[in-house]
N, C-alpha and C positions, 0 to 999 in steps of 0.2 A: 553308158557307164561301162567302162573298162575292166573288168571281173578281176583279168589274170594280175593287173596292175594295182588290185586291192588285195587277193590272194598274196601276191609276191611280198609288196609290205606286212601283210599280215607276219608272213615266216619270216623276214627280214626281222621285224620285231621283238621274235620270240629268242634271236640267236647276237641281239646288239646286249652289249655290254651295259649291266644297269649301273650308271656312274653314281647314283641317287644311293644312299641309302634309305631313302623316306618312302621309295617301294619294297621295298625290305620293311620297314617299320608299318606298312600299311597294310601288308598281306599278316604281318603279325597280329596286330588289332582286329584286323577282321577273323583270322584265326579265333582268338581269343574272344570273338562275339558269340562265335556259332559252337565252341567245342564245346560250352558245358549243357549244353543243349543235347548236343548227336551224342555224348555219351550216355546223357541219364536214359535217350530216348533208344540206344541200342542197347542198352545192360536192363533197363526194364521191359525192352520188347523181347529180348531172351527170356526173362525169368520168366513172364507169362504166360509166352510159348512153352515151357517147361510145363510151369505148373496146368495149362489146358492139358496139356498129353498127359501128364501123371493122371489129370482125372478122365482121361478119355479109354485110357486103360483101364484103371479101377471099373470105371461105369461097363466098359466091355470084355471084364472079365477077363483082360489080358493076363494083371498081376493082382495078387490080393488072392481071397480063400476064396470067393465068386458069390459069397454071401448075398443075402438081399442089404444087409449094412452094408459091405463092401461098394456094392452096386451105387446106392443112394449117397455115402461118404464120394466115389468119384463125378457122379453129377454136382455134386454140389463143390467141392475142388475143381472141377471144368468149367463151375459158371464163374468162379472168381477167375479165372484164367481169362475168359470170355472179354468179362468187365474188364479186366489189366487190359488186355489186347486194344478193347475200342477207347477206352482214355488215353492210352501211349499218345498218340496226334495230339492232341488237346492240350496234354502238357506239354508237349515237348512245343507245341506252338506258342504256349505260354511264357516258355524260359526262352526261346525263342528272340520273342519280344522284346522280353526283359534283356539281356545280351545285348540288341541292338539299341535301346535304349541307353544303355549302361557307357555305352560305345560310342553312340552316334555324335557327338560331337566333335571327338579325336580324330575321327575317322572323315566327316566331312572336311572338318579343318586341314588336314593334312592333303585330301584329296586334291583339295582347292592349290594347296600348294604346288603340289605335284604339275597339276594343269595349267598354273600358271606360269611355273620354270620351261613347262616346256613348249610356251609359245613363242 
């Protein structure tokens, strides 16, 4: 097998003019499978992260009056951090899912297309 000769097409590929708009329209759908997913799963792996540290502070007395409440209010804000932290994946695989589902038939169909113009 010839490497530099699948290499070369490779780059040749990426710099030929896509005459098609239906790769254009297909990298859109698939876009549109996967975004509402990676936002909910970044903006709620932030807020988690947030709220873990908010209680990881309280609990070690970073911020707060260093009280024994203080202490036991950021344990308990740290574990719901905790909890947010290990479900992120779960749902985000969830919605995931649902995207490709929502999707997949536009998406193969066009596919198809695509692969068969360009044989």
């Amino acid at each position: 097998m010839n490497t530099d000769k699948i290499y070369a097409e490779a780059i040749a590929n990426q710099y030929a003019p896509k005459n098609t708009s239906k790769v254009v329209a297909l990298k859109k759908l698939d876009r549109k499978a996967k975004s509402p997913a990676n936002i909910f799963a970044y903006t709620f792996g932030i807020a988690m992260a947030l709220v873990l540290g908010t209680g990881m502070c309280l609990a070690m007395q970073v911020i707060g009056s260093g009280s024994a409440a203080s202490v036991a209010l950021g344990i308990i804000i740290g574990s719901v951090g905790i909890v947010g932290v290990c479900i992120n994946y779960p749902i985000y695989k969830k919605l995931f899912e649902h995207g490709k589902r929502k999707y997949a038939f536009e998406i193969i169909q066009l596919a198809k297309e695509i692969s068969e113009t360009a044989e």
